[in-house]
GUBA-130998 format. One line per 2 residues: number of its first residue (from 1); their letters; for each residue x, y, z of N, C-alpha, C. Coordinates in steps of 0.05 Angstrom, whole numbers, plus 5000, padded with zeros to 4 digits. Layout:
<rs>
NUM> A> X Y Z X Y Z X Y Z  ...
</rs>
This chain:
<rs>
1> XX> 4504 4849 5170 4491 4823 5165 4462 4823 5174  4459 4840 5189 4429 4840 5203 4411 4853 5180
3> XX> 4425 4872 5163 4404 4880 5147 4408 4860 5117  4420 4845 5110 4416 4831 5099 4397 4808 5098
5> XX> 4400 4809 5133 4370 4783 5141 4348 4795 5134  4343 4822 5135 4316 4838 5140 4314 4832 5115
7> XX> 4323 4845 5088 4328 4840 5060 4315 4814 5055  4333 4787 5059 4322 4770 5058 4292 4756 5064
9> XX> 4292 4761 5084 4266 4753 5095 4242 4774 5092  4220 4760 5080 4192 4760 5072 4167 4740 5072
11> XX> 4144 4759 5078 4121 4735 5083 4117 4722 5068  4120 4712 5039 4120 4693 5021 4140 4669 5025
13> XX> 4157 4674 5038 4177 4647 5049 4159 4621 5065  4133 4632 5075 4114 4616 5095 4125 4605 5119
15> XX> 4143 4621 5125 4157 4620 5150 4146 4635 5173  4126 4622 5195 4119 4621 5222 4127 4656 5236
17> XX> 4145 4664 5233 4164 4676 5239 4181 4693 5231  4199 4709 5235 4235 4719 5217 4244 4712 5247
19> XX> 4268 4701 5232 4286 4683 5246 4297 4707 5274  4303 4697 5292 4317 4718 5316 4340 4714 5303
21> XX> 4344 4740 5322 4378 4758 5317 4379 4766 5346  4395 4770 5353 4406 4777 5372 4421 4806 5368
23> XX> 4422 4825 5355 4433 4848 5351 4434 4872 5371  4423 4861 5383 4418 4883 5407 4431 4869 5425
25> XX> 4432 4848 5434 4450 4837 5454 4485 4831 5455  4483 4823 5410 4514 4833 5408 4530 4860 5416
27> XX> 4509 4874 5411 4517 4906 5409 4523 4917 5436  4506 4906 5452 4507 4908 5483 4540 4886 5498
29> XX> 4544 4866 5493 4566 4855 5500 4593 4874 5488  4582 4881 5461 4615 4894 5447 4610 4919 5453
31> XX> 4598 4938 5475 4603 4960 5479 4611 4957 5520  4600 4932 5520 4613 4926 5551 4646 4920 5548
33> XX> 4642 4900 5531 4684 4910 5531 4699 4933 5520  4680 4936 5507 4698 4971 5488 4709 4984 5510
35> XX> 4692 4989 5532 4687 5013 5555 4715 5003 5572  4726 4976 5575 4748 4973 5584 4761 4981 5586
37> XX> 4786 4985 5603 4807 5006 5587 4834 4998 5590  4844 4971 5601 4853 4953 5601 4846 4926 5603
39> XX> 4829 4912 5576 4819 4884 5576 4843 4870 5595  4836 4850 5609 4847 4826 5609 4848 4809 5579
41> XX> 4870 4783 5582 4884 4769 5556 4847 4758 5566  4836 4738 5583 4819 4725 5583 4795 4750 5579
43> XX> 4788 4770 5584 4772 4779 5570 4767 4787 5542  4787 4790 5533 4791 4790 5504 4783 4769 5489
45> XX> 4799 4746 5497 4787 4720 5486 4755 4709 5490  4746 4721 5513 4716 4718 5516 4703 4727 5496
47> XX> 4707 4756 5489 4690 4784 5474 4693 4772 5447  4717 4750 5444 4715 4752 5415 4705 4723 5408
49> XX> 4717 4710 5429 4681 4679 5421 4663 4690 5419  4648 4708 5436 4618 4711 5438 4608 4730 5407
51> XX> 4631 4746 5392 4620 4759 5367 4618 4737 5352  4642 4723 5351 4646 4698 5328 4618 4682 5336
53> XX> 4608 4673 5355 4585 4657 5356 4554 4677 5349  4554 4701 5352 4543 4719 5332 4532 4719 5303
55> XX> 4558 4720 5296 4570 4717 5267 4564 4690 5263  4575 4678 5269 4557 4640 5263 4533 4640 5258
57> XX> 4518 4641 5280 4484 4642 5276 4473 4664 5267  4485 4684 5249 4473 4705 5231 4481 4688 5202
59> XX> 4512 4681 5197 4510 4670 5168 4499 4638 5166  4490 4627 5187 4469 4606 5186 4440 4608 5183
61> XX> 4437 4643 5194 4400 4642 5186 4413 4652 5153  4425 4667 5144 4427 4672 5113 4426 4648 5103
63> XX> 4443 4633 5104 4444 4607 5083 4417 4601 5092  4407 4588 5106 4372 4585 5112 4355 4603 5096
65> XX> 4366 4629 5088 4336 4641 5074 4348 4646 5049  4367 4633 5041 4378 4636 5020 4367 4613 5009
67> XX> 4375 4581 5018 4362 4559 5002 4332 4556 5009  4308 4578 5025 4286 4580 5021 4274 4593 5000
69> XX> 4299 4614 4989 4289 4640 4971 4313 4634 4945  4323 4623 4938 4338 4622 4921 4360 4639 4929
71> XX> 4365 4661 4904 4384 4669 4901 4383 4705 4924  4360 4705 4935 4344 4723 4949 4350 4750 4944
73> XX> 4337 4769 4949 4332 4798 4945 4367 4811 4948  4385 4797 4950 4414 4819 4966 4422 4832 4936
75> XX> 4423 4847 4937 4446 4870 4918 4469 4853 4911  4488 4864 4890 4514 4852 4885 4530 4867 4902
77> XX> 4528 4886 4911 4545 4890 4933 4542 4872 4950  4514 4872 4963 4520 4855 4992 4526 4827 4989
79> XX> 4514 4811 4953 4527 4786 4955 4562 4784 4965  4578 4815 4947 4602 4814 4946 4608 4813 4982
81> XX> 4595 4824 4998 4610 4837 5018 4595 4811 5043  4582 4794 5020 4580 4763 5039 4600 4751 5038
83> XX> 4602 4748 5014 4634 4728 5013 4653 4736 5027  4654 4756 5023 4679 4770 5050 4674 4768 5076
85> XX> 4651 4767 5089 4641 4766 5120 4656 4735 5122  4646 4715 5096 4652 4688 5100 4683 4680 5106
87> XX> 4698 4700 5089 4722 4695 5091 4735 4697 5118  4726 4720 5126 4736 4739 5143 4724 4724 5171
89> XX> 4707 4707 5169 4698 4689 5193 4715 4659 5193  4721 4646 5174 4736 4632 5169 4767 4642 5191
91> XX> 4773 4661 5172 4796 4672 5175 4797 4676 5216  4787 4694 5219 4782 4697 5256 4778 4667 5267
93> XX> 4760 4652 5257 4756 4628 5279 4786 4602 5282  4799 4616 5261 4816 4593 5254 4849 4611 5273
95> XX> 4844 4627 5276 4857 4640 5299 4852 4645 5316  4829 4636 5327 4811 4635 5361 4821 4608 5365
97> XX> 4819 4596 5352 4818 4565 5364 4848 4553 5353  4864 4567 5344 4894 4567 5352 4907 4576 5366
99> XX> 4895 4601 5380 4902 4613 5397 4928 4628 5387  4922 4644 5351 4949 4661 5344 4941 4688 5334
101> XX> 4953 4693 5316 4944 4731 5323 4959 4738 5292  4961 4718 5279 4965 4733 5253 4956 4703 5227
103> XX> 4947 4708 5204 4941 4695 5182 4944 4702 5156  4952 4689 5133 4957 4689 5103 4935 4709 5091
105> XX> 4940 4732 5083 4923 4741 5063 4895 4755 5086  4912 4764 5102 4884 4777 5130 4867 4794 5113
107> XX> 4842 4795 5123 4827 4812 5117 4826 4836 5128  4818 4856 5131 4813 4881 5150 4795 4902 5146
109> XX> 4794 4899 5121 4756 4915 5116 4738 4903 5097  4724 4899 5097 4692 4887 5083 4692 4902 5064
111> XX> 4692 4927 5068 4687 4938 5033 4710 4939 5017  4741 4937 5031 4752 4931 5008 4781 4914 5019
113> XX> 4768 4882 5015 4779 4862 5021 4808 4864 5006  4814 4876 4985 4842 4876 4977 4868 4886 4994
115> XX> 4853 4902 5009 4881 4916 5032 4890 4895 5058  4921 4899 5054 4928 4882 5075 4949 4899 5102
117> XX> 4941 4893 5123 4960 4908 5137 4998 4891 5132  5011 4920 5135 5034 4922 5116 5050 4930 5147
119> XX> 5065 4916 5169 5077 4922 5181 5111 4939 5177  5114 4966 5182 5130 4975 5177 5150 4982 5198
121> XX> 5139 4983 5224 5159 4990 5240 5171 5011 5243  5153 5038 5235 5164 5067 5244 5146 5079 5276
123> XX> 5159 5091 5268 5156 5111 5302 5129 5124 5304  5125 5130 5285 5090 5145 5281 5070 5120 5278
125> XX> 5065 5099 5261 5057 5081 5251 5069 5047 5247  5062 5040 5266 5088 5011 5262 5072 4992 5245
127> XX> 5038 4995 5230 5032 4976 5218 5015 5000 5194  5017 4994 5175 4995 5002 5157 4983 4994 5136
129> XX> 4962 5014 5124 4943 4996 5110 4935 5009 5076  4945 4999 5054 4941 5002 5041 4963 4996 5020
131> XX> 4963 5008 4984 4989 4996 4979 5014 5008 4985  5026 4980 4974 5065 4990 4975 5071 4989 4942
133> XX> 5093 5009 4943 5092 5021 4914 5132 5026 4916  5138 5016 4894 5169 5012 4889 5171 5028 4862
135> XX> 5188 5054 4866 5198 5068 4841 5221 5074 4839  5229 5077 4809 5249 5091 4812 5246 5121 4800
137> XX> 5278 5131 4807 5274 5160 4797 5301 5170 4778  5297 5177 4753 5308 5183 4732 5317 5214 4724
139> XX> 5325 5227 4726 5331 5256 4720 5307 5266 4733  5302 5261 4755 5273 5270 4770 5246 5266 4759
141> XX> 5242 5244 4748 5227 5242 4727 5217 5204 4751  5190 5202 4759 5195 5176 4776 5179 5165 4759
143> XX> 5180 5137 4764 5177 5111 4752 5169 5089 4760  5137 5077 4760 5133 5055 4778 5142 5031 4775
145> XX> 5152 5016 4790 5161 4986 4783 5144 4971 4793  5138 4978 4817 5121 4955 4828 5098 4959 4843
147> XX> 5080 4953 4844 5049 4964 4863 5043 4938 4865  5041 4937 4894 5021 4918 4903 5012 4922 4930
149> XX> 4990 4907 4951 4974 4910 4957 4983 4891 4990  4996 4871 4974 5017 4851 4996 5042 4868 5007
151> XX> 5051 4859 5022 5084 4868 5025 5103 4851 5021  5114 4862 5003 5141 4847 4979 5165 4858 5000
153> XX> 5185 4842 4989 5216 4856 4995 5225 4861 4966  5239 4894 4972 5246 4914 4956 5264 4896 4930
155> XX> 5281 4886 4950 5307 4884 4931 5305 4866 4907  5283 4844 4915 5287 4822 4895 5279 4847 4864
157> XX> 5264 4866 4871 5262 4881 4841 5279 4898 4831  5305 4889 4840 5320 4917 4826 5328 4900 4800
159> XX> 5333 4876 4794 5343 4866 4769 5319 4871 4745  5295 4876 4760 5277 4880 4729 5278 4909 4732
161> XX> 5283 4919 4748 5277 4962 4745 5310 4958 4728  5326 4949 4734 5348 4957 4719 5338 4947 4687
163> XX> 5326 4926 4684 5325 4916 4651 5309 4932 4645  5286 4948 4653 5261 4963 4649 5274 4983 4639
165> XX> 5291 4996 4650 5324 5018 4647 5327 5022 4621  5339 4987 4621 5353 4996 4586 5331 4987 4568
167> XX> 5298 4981 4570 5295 4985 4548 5279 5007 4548  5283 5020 4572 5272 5046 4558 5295 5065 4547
169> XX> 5316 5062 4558 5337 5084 4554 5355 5071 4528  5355 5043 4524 5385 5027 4501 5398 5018 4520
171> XX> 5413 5023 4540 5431 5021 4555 5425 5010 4589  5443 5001 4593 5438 5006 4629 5460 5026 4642
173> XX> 5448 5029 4671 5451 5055 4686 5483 5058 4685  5491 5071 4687 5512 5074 4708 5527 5071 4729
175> XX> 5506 5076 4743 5499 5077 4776 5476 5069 4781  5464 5049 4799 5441 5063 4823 5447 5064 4849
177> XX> 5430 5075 4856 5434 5094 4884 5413 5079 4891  5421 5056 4916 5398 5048 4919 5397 5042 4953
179> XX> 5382 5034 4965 5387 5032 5000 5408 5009 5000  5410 5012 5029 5429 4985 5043 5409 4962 5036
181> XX> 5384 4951 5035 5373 4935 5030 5382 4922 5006  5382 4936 4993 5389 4929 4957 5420 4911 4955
183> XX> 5440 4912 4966 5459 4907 4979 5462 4874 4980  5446 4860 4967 5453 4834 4972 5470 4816 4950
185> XX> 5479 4797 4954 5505 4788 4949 5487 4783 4913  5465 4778 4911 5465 4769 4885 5463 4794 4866
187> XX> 5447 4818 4874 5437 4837 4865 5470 4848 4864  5491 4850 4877 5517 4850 4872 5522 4844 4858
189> XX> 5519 4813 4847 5540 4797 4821 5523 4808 4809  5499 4817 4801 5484 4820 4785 5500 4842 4764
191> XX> 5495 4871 4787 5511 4885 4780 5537 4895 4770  5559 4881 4781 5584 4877 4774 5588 4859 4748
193> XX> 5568 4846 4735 5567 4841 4716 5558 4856 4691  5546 4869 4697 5534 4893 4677 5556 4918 4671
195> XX> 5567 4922 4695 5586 4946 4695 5573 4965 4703  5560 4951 4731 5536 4978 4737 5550 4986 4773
197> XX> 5545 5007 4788 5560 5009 4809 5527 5020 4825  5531 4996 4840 5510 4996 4867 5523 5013 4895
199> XX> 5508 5032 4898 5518 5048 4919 5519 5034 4949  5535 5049 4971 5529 5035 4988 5558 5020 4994
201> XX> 5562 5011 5017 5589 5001 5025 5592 4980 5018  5614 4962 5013 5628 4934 5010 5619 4913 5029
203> XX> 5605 4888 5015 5602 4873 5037 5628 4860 5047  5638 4848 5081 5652 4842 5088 5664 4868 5104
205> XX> 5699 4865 5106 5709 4879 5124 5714 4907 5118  5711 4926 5124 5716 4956 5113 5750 4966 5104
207> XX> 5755 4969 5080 5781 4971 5080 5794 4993 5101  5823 4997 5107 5836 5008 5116 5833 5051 5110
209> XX> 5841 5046 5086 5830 5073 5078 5809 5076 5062  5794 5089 5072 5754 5087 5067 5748 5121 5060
211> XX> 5768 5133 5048 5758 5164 5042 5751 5159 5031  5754 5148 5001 5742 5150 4970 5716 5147 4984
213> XX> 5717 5116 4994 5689 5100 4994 5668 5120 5011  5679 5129 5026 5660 5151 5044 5651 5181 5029
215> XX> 5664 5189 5007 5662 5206 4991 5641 5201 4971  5644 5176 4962 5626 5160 4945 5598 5162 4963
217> XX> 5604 5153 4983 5568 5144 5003 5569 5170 5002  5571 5197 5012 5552 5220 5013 5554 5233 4994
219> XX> 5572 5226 4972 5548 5242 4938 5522 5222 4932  5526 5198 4930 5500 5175 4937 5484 5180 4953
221> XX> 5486 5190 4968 5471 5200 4993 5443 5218 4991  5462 5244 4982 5453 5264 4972 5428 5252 4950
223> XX> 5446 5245 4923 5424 5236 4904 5406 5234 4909  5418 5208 4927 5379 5178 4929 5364 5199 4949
225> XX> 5361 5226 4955 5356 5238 4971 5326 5246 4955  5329 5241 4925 5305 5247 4910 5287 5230 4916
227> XX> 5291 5205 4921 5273 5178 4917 5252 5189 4941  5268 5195 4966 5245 5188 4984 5231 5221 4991
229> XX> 5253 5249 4966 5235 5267 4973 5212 5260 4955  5216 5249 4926 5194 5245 4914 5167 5225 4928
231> XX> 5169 5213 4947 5145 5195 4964 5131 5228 4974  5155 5234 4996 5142 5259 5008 5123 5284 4994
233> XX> 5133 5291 4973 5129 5310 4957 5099 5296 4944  5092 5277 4935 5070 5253 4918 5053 5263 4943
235> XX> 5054 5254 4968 5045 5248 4989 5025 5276 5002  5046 5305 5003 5030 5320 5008 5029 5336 4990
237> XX> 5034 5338 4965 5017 5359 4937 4994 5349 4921  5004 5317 4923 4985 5307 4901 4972 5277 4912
239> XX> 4967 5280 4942 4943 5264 4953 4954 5237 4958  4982 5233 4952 4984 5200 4955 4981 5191 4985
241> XX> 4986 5199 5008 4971 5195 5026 4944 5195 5031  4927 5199 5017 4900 5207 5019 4880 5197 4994
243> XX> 4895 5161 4990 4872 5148 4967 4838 5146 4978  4827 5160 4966 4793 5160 4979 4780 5140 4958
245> XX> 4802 5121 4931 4780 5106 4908 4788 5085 4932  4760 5071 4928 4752 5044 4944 4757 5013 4935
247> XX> 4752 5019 4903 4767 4991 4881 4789 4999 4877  4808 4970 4879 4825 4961 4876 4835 4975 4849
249> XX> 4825 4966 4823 4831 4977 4805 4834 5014 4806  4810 5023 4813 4803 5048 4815 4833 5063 4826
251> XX> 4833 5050 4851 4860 5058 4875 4885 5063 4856  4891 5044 4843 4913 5031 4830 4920 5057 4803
253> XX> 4904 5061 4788 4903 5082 4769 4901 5105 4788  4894 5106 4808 4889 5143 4816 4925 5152 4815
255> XX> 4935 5123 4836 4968 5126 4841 4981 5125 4822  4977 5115 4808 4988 5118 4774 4988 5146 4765
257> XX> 4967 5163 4762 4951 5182 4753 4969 5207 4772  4976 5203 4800 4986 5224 4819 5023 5218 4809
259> XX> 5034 5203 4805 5064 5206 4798 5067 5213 4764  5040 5214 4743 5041 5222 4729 5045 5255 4730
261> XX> 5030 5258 4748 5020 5289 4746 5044 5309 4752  5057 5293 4782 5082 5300 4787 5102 5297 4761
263> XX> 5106 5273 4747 5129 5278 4725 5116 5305 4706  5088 5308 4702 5089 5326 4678 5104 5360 4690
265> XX> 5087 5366 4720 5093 5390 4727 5133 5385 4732  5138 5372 4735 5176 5364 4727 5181 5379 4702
267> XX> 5173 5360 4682 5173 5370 4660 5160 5399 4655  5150 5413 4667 5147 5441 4662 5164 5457 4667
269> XX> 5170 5449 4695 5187 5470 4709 5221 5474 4691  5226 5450 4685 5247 5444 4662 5243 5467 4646
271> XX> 5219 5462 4628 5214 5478 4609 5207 5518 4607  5201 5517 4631 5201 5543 4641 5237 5555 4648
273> XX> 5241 5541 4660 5275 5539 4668 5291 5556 4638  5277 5533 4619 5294 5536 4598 5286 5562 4579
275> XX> 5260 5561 4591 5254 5590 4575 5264 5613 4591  5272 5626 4611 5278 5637 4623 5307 5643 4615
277> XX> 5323 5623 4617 5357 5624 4607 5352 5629 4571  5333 5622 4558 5341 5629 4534 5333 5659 4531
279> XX> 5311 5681 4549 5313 5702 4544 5326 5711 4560  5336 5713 4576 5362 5723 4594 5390 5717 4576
281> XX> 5395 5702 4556 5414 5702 4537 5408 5705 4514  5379 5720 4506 5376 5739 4483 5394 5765 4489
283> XX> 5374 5779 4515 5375 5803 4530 5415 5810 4524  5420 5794 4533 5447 5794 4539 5465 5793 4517
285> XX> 5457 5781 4494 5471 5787 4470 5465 5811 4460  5439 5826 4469 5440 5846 4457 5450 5876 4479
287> XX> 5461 5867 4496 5471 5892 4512 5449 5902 4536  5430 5887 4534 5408 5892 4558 5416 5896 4583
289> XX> 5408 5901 4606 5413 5897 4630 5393 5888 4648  5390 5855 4650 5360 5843 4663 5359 5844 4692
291> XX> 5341 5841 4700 5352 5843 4735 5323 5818 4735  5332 5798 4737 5301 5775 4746 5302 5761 4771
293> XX> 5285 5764 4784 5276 5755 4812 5257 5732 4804  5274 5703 4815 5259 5681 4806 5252 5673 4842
</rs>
């Protein structure tokens, strides 16, 4: 924001002066609590009035040399990455002075206001930041259903991945193999109406004899074992951990673009597969003796 003031302000405004900043004194308070190494709750709450009152009297000299200068010298970036400071001040002050710690639609970076932290609750990472992505997986072949940016619950989308199903295939599944989440009483009738078999145990009491049903959960098991090697596999061959596009849109197509790439090399290895068995059953009709090291 400080260099936006600089930007702004020029001797043709006939302004006495350029407005003070305080940037050296913010910078000096927020490196006195950084150095902390267990804030107090009341020092915390100090450090973060005193930025927010910062931030106040920086987007008050802007609007001031904005309705001196019109529409003034800022870039469309930095107009973009005003509106966001604005938001994003809104957003903080209205949780200082409630005294809460979470809000609708948080912000978390300036350059790209679309990401929201996505609380997950694992052992490595219990919050993260960027999208959530719902697929399925078809003869190893994966399939996006859902990308977004918020955090959704899974299950409400299995009734459109299943219709998505049959119109790509004519038909619906068989089976899915889907988590215990998926498991809810409607996504149930759903399925038991179609003639489709949702993996996963019986809601209610566990019958008496539970082999079948336990035979059933670990070939299911096994399966859905593709779904989450295919995250892993996206993740470290083909960068899905490691989106570096900054737009929203941009982001959105790269992850598109990386489960593509994965289904085509699928589809190779298929195809290689199949070329391999069909000359290994030339060879062999004709009396050969192959010896292939795959």
């Amino acid at each position: 924001m400080e260099k936006m003031i600089d930007t702004l302000y020029n001797q043709e405004l006939g302004l006495a002066r350029k407005p003070r900043t305080y940037r050296k004194r913010a910078r000096k308070d927020y490196l006195k609590f950084a150095r902390q190494r267990k804030p107090h709750v009341k020092a915390i709450r100090k450090a973060i009035g005193k930025q927010l009152g910062y931030l106040r009297r920086n987007l008050g000299t802007i609007d001031f040399l904005l309705k001196c200068d019109g529409h003034g010298n800022l870039s469309a970036r930095q107009s973009r990455e005003l509106e966001t400071i604005r938001i994003l001040y809104a957003q903080q002050r209205e949780m200082y002075q409630t005294r809460t710690h979470r809000i609708d639609d948080r912000i978390v970076s300036i350059s790209q206001p679309h990401v929201r932290p996505i609380v997950r609750g694992k052992a490595r990472a219990e919050t993260e930041f960027g999208a959530k992505v719902a697929i399925s997986m078809v003869d190893g072949y994966a399939f996006i259903d859902h990308l977004s940016w918020d955090s959704f619950n899974e299950s409400l989308g299995l009734k459109q991945a299943v219709e998505d199903y049959k119109k790509r295939y004519g038909h619906y599944p068989e089976a899915v193999l889907a988590d215990q989440l998926y498991r809810t009483r409607e996504n149930l009738s759903f399925c038991r109406k179609h003639g489709i078999r949702l993996s996963g145990p019986p809601l209610g009491r566990p019958p008496l004899d539970s082999r079948r049903e336990k035979q059933f959960a670990h070939q299911d098991m096994r399966e859905r074992n593709a779904v989450e090697g295919g995250f892993g596999v996206c993740k470290r061959r083909y960068g899905l951990a490691r989106i570096m596009a900054r737009l929203k849109e941009t982001a959105e197509s790269v992850i598109a673009l990386q489960f593509l790439v994965m289904n085509l090399e699928h589809r190779l290895r298929l195809l290689f597969c199949h070329f391999i068995c069909a000359i290994l059953k030339t060879y062999k009709d004709q009396n050969y003796t192959v010896y292939a090291v795959i």
